[in-house]
Phi, psi and omega in degrees: 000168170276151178204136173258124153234130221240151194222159185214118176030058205203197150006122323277008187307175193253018172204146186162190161279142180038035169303312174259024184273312205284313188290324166320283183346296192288320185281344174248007176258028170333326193243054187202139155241155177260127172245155207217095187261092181240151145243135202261177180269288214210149182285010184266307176297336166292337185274331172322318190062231231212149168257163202296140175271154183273153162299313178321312177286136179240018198193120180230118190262145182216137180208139193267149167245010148277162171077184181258139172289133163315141190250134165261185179233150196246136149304195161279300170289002156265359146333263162316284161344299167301318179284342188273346186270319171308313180277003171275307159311339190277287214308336193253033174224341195255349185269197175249137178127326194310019192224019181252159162293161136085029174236094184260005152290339175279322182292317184304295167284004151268003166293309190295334200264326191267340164277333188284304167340278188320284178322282186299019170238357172263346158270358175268286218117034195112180205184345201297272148020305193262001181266350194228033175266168167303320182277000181296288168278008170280323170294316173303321206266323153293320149328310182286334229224324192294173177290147176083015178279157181311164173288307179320295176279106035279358169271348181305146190247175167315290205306322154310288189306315182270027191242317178273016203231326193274293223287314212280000170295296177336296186284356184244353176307312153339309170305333196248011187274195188252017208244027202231354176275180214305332193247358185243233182307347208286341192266342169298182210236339186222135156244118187274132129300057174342331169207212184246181164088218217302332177278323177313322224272348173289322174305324181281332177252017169282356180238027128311280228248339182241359171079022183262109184316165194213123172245119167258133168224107201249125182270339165240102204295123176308307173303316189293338181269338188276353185267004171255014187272118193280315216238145168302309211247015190240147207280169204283112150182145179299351193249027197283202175251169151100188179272177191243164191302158194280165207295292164353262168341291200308313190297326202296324206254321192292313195307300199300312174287335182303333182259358166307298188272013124331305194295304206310302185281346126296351190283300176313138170288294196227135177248114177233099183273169179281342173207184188286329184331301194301296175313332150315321186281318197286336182275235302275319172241070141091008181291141165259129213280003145342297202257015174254132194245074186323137161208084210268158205322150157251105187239137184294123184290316191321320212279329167246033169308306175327283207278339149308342202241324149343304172273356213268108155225041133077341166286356223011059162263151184273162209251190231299160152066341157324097176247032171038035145231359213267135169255161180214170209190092172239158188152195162261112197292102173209173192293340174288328161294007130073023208296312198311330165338306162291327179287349187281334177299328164308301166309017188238316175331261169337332177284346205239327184228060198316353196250000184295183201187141143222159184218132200264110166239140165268144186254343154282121150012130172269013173242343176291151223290186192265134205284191172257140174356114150086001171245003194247001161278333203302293171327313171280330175303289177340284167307334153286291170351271172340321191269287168321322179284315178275086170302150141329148208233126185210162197270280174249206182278353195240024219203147182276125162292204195204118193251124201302309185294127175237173177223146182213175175187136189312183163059337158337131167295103188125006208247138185299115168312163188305302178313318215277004170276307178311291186296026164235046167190172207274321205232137182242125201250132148248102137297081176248151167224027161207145192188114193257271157262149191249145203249337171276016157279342153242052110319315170267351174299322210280348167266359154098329193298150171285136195222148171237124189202176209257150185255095146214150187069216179229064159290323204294335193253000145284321227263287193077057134092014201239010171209189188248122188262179174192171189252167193274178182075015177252046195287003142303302192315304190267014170255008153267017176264309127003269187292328162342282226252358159285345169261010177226115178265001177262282187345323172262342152326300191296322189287324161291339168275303174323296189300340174278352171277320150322271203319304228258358174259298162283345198212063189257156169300304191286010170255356181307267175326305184301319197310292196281001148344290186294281214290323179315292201271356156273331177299285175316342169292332185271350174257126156271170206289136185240348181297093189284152174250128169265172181266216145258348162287341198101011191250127184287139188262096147337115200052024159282007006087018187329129174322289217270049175260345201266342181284141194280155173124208178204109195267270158348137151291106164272144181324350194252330201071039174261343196084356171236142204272305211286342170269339225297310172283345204313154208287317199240150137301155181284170181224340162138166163275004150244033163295136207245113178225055167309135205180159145294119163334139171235117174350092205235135161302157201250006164276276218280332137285001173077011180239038191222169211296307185308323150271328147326318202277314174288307149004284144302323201275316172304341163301000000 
């Protein structure tokens, strides 16, 4: 089958979100192609440029969600049009409630407002211009004004409506791309969604106009990160520094995404979050849980076999590289990871147990981009911090001291690979207090190690009982979780072979591939077939197209003489997996997307 896989500040770029999830995904699922719909963040990620491609991917669409958009000019009577669809939305985004499930007039109309928007902006060429006009925001500022609007939007001032009108272009800029005609979505047979928000809406409106199921897979709930987001342009987590967004603003755009992943997730064939944590957030906002499938990330077990297969000897001795005093503790040092937290814990550690040690290795970069305003001190707070509890440690005045605390960072020269970081202490701490699946705790499952971490996200159902949790912001709490298992070395024997056995049953690349192996092709079994073959004129050519060409694998002779029948017609030649074709929507007829009654007709009959 064909598959559009729509992507958000990721896939394929060589730095992003879910970059090596999409890519596992595309590579083990070879015998299905990939069409690759991303949207990028920043022009810091375009410069990066693209990670290596698969033969499978055969097609790559590219669109910025950044920068100023080309401006169209809307006619009058596309106006009008703009004003009647723009005000269904404002008015279900200005009320109160709008960002909760189980307001279903509200729900209707932003449905109603955000498709009709989606039509007139594939008869236009775009909507961008008319999302950042002067009637745009004259349209909002009535909404915020009737009577029974949230208290927050009615408190909006111009500047706030016009701080929210530039967001809601940003986020609706989907709508306006080049990516719905006869060669892009119209023709895939599935669109896998990567995350929730701005990546979902090509999906939503290929299966409005073309009936193409739409798979949501969210490992980080979109809505949840944007209602912990402190800052308009800065990532989701409660501990950032600075002020926080203004109340107006905040109520307005919190609104506008609650009822975005409402839609997104009524919408939806299969919603498959990554863990229950996520799926919990997804019932809440309105998901059915009929159609939701837990299905979790796949990460390579291979790269830490040595050292998982190292520990496990079975004597109930603690295994290779344990020296039964040591904690190690890796990820990135910022405040949702709570390091100062951990050092106070260390310090308790260290009162009871003089010979203890921890080691801070970082997994960000020294190249990697420049953090945001109030986040590029934490790392040096940390390192005073450190420095204040532990003074340097010396026999005598003429001996270098020796400080219990190490601070490290991969890629360094002398810095330990990512296993040999997990091996080089007996017990591994996540102190986090925002934390969504934490991927470096099975990371430390797949090394065999005895693990301690704080209950947030969904540690408790990856540990499943196979390491010692505590709550978070408690550091009394973890360094007697902490000393527990430096003073029982069978004890963290057992608990590391139970957690590599835990890791290594759920949560592999092949139980990943296999899963959505199966939701691909249970999806497409519930679906008919839809994919018409054109000629070189445009005109369709009736039964080119063999049934078993839909069955996966490759039964047929195709016309190219490749042997797969299911390429034999395609309407366009491939054009290659690096193709770069970024662009604006253009006027496309509504005969010729298959969405006008005479293709309605042929449809049926085909059918």
């Amino acid at each position: 089958m064909r598959v559009g896989l729509l992507t958000e500040g990721g896939y394929p770029y060589a730095t992003g979100e879910a970059l090596v999830w999409c890519d596992r995904l595309v590579r083990g699922l070879d015998q299905h192609e990939f069409e690759i719909y991303a949207l990028s963040r920043s022009a810091h990620q375009e410069a990066a440029g693209w990670t290596g491609l698969p033969a499978q991917v055969r097609r790559v669409r590219t669109a910025a969600l950044w920068g100023a958009p080309p401006a169209r000019r809307v006619g009058r009577r596309q106006r009008r049009r703009f004003a009647e669809h723009f005000a269904e939305l404002a008015a279900a985004i200005a009320s109160p409630g709008a960002g909760e499930p189980g307001t279903g007039h509200l729900a209707d109309r932003f449905a109603n407002g955000l498709h009709g928007l989606a039509e007139l902006a594939l008869d236009l060429g775009g909507l961008s211009a008319a999302l950042r006009s002067e009637d745009a925001v004259r349209l909002l500022e009535r909404a915020c004004r009737l009577p029974g609007a949230a208290h927050g939007a009615q408190q909006a001032r111009v500047a706030d409506l016009l701080t929210v009108t530039e967001a809601l272009e940003r986020a609706l800029r989907p709508l306006s791309l080049d990516w719905y005609g006869p060669f892009g979505l119209a023709r895939v047979d599935l669109c896998h969604a990567a995350s929730g928000g701005a990546a979902a809406l090509p999906g939503l409106v290929a299966e409005r106009f073309f009936g193409t199921p739409l798979l949501v897979t969210e490992y980080g709930v979109r809505l949840r990160e944007h209602y912990l987001a402190d800052h308009p342009a800065g990532p989701a987590d409660p501990a950032r520094s600075g002020a926080p967004r203004p109340t107006p603003v905040r109520t307005l755009l919190t609104a506008f995404q609650g009822r975005l992943a409402a839609e997104v997730y009524a919408r939806a064939a299969l919603i498959t979050p990554g863990n229950t944590h996520a799926r919990r957030w997804q019932e809440r906002c309105g998901a059915d849980p009929e159609r939701l499938r837990t299905v979790y990330p796949g990460m390579d077990a291979a790269r830490f076999a040595e050292v998982g297969e190292g520990g496990e000897r079975g004597d109930g001795a603690a295994g290779a590289g344990d020296d039964g005093r040591t904690l190690v503790w890796v990820g990135r040092v910022e405040p949702p990871k709570d390091v100062v937290g951990l050092l106070h814990a260390f310090a308790e550690v260290r009162r009871r147990r003089p010979d203890a040690r921890l080691r801070i290795i970082e997994t960000r970069r020294a190249d990697a981009p420049v953090e945001p305003a109030g986040e590029e001190d934490y790392p040096a707070r940390c390192r005073a911090l450190a420095a204040h509890l532990f003074p340097d440690e010396a026999v005598n005045a003429h001996t270098v001291g020796d400080n219990p605390v190490s601070f490290e960072r991969l890629g360094e020269p002398g810095a330990p690979s990512l296993p040999e970081a997990y091996a080089a202490g007996g017990v591994v701490v996540l102190s986090s207090v925002v934390e969504g699946f934490p991927v470096g705790l099975v990371e430390a499952m797949f090394c065999g190690r005895a693990t301690v971490s704080t209950d947030v996200g969904a540690v408790c159902e990856v540990i499943g009982g196979t390491g010692l949790v505590v709550p978070p912001r408690n550091p009394r709490a973890l360094a007697e979780a902490c000393l527990a298992l430096l003073r029982d070395p069978a004890r963290r024997a057992r608990l590391g072979a139970a957690a590599r056995a835990r890791a290594l049953e759920l949560f592999t690349i092949e139980q990943n591939v296999a899963a959505f192996r199966g939701i691909y092709l249970e999806l497409m079994s519930h679906c008919p077939v839809r994919r018409e073959e054109v000629g070189e004129d445009g005109a369709p050519l009736p039964f080119a197209l063999p049934a078993e060409a839909h069955i996966p694998g490759r039964w047929t002779a195709g016309r190219d003489g490749d042997g797969s029948g299911h390429r034999s017609a395609d309407p366009a030649p491939s054009r290659g997996a690096q193709e770069h074709t970024p662009g604006w929507a253009v006027p496309v007829s509504r005969e010729a997307l298959g969405v006008g009654p005479v293709a309605n007709h042929l449809t049926e009959e085909g059918v």
